[in-house]
N, C-alpha and C positions, 0 to 999 in steps of 0.2 A: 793430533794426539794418537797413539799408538796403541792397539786394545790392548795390549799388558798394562797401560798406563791408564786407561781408563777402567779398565777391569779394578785397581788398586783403588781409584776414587769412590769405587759404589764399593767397595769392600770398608772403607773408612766411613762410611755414614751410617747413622744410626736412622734407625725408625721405632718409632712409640706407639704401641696398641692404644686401645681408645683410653680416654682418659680417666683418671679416678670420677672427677665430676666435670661437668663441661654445658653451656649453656649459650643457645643465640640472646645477641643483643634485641631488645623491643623491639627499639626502632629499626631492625633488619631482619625481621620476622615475615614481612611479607615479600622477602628479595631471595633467603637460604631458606634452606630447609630446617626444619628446627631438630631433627634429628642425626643427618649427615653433617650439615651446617654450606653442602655446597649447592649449589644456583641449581635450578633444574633442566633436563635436559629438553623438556618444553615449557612452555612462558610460565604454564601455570601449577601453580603448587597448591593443592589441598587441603582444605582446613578444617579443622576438627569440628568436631557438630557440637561436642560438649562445652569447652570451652572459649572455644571461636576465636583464642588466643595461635597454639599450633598447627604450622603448617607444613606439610611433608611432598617429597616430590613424587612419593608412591606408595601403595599401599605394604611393601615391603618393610621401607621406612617409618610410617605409623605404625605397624605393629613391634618392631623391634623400640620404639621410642617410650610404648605402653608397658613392653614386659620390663623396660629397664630404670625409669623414671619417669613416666607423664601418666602413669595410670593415680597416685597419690596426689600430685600436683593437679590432674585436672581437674579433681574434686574440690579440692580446695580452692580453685579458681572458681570454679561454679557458685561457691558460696560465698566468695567478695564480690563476682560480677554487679557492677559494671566498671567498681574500680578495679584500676589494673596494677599489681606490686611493680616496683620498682626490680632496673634484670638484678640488681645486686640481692634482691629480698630473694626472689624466686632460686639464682645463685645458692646461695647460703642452706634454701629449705633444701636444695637438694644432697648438699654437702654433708646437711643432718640424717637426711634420710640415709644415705653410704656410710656415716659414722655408726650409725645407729645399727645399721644390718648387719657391718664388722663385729661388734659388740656382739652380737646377737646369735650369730651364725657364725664366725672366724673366717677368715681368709677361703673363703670355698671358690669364688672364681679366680683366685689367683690375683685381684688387682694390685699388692702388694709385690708382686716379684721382685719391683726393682728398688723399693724403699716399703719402709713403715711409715704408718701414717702418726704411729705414737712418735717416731721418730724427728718429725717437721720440726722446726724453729718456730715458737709464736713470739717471742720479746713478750707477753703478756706484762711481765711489769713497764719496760719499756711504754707502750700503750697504753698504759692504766696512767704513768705521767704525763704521757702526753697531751696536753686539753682538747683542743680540736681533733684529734684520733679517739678519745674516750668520749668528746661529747657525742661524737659518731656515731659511736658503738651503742651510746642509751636512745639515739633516736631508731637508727637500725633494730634493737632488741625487741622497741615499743611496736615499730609496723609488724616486726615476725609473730610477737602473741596475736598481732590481730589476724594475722592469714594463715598460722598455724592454728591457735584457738586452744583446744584441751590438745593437741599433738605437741605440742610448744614443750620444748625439756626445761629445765632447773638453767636458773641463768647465768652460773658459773660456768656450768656445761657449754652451753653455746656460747660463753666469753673465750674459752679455749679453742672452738672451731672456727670462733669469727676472728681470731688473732691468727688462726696457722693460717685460715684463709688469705686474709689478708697479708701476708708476707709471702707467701705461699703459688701464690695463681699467676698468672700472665694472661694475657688479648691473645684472641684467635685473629688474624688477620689473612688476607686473599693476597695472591700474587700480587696486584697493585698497591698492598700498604692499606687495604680499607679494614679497621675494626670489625668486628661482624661476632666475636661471640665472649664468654671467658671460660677460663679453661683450669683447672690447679691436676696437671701429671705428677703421679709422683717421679716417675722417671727422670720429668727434665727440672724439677726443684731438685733435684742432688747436684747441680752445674753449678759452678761459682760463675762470680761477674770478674771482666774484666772492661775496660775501655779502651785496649788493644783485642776485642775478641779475634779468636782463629777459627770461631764457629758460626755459625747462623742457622736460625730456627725457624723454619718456614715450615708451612701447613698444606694439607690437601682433607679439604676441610675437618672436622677436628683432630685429624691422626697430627700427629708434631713426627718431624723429619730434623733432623741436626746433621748440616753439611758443614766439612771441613772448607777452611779459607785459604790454607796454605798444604803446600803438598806432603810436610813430615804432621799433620795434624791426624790424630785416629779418634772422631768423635764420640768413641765406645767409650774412651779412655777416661772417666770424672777426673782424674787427678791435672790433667795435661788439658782436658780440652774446657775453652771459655766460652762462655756467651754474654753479651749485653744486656742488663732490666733494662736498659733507658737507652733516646736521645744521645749515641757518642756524638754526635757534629757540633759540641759545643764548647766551652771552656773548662778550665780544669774542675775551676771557682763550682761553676752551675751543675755540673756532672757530679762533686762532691758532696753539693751540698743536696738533690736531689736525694743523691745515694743516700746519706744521714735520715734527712726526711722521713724516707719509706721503709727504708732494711734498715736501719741501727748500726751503720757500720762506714767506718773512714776507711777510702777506697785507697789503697798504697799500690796497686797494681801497678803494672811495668811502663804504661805510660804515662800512669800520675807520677812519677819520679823521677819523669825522664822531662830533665830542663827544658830541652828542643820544644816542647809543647806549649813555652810560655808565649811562642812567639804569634800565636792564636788572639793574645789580648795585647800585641805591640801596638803602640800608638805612633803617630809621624813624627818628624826631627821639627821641631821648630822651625828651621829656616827651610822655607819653601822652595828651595832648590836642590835640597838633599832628600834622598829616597829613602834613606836608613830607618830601618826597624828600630825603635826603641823600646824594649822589654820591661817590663812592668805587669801587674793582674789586678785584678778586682779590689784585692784584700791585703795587698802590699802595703810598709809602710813608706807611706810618698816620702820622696827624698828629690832634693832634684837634680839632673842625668845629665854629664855632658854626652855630646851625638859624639861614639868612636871615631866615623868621617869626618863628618866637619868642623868638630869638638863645639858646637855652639854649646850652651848650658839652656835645657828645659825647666825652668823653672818648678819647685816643690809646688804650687796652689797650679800651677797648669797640669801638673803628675793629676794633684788632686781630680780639677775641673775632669778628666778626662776618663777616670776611675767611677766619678760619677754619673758622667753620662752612660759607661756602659751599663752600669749597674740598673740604672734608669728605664732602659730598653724594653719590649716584649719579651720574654723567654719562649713563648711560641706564636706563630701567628696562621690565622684558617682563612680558609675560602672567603668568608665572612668580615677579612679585617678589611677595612679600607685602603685603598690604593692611594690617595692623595696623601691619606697620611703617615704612610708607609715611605713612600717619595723625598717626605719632609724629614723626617726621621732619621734617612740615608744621605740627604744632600748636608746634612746637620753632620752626620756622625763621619763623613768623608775629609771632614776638613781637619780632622785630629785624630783619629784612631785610622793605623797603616792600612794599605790593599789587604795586608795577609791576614788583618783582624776579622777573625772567628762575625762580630761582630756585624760587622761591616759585608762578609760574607753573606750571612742568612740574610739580611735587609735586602739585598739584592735576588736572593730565591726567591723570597716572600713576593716580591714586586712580581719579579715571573710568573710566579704560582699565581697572584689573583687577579692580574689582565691576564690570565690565559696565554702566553706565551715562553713557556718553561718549555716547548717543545724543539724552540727555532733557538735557543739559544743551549744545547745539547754541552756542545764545547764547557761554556763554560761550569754548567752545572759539572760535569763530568771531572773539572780541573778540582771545581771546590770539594769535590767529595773526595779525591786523592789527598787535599792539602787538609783538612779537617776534618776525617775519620782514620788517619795512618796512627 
């Protein structure tokens, strides 16, 4: 690459000052630091005396962590010890406290330059019909009075912070893809989604960095540049219905409308000597398909059978799933749903990823990620 042309790549990325509010996960409290959010440059990271929850990797970092957020929070930890709030409670009390300061003082350090925080989207009605999103919010509400206590605001008020939150915020994650903290910028909540993103949001721990993925992409740009909420390596079906889920919104971007995608949920030709993709999805109405090649007819309750097994499936699988039956699952789902099936695809990572040997088989991971994130 040629420094003119690499000079233009860091001219197109954006960087993100610290965030409005931002928080290590628990359970990664004794691996980051609770202030920077990265590893330390020796093994050991230092832990606070008071709450015996934060740990920093210097005393640089502890003190910036106190003047900015852990001096209210640690007190309050000190009077639930030895329970410990869940990171979404601890999240949220600090989101209060930043709302509350705005309120109180006006935009004096600037955190607003690149949005308003009156400005966020909460769906609040949305959320309020939603059952399991509002039963959420009343068990969430109940632990915050008990570890705020008399600091605890009026619960309309926190139903407004805990809605923008919650549509609001993204995972802090490491070079490797590991969670490690939550974060709500307002900088990077201005980016719409797409599930052809041109962008990508990677971290150097909690700062957010937005690189372009293609060479006419200027990530400064909200109108032009996209990034991902979720999981693209999946089907249109699962991606859509995710997106509804959590934002309140049917996804029409340029790949959801682009047919070519359906070939993600193709199933096989009936006769076992033909390779042909047969097109079909999740939520189709089964009809039955003669194969273009070899024109057999796939039968309507086989469309069906086949729509249901995918639907059947894992939508995600961890370290934790089992391999035997992960094995089972894949030698099932090979004999009717295509190679190219999305499908059929991740059952095969999944096996990778939990014998441990994703690493020897580089190729092909590298094939699936071209065919099922393009």
């Amino acid at each position: 690459m040629k420094n003119n042309e690499l000079s233009s790549v860091y001219q197109r990325i954006r960087y993100f000052d610290e965030p409005f509010a931002y928080i290590c996960m628990n359970n990664q409290v004794e691996n980051y630091c609770s202030y920077c959010l990265r590893k330390p440059d020796k093994s050991k990271l230092y832990k606070c005396s008071k709450c015996e929850l934060a740990r920093y990797c210097n005393k640089e970092c502890q003190r910036l962590a106190w003047k900015k957020h852990h001096r209210a929070e640690c007190q309050r930890l000190e009077t639930v010890y030895p329970n410990l709030p869940l990171t979404e409670i601890l999240f949220l009390s600090r989101m209060i406290d930043k709302v509350l300061f705005l309120e109180q003082n006006g935009d004096i350090y600037k955190w607003e330059k690149d949005r308003k925080w009156a400005n966020l989207m909460g769906h609040e009605d949305d959320i309020r019909n939603d059952e399991l999103k509002y039963a959420h919010f009343e068990k969430i509400y109940g632990k915050m009075v008990t570890f705020r206590k008399d600091e605890m605001i009026e619960k309309a008020k926190f139903y407004e912070i805990f809605c923008k939150t919650t549509i609001n915020s993204h995972s802090v994650h490491t070079s490797a893809g590991n969670e490690i903290g939550l974060a709500l910028d307002l900088g990077v909540s201005a980016y719409d989604h797409s599930c052809r993103p041109n962008c990508s949001l990677v971290f150097d721990g909690f700062r957010a960095c937005l690189r372009p993925l293609t060479s006419e992409t200027n990530a400064a740009d909200i109108l032009t540049a996209h990034i991902s909420y979720i999981d693209i390596g999946r089907s249109r079906y699962q991606r859509q219905k995710e997106l509804k889920s959590k934002w309140y919104f049917d996804c029409q971007c340029e790949r959801c409308i682009d047919p070519s995608d359906d070939i993600l949920t193709s199933i096989r030709c009936i006769n076992e000597q033909c390779d042909e993709a047969l097109i079909i999805t999740e939520n189709s109405k089964p009809t039955s398909i003669q194969c273009p090649k070899c024109k057999q007819i796939t039968s309507e309750d086989h469309v069906k059978m086949c729509q249901k097994l995918m639907l059947e499936l894992p939508v995600r699988f961890g370290i934790e799933s089992n391999a035997e039956d992960i094995q089972q699952k894949h030698d099932e789902a090979v004999k009717y749903l295509h190679s190219k099936n999305v499908y059929v695809t991740r059952l095969k990572a999944a096996l990778l990823y939990v014998t441990g040997s994703l690493s020897d088989n580089l190729l092909f991971v590298q094939k699936s990620v071209y065919e099922n994130y393009r």
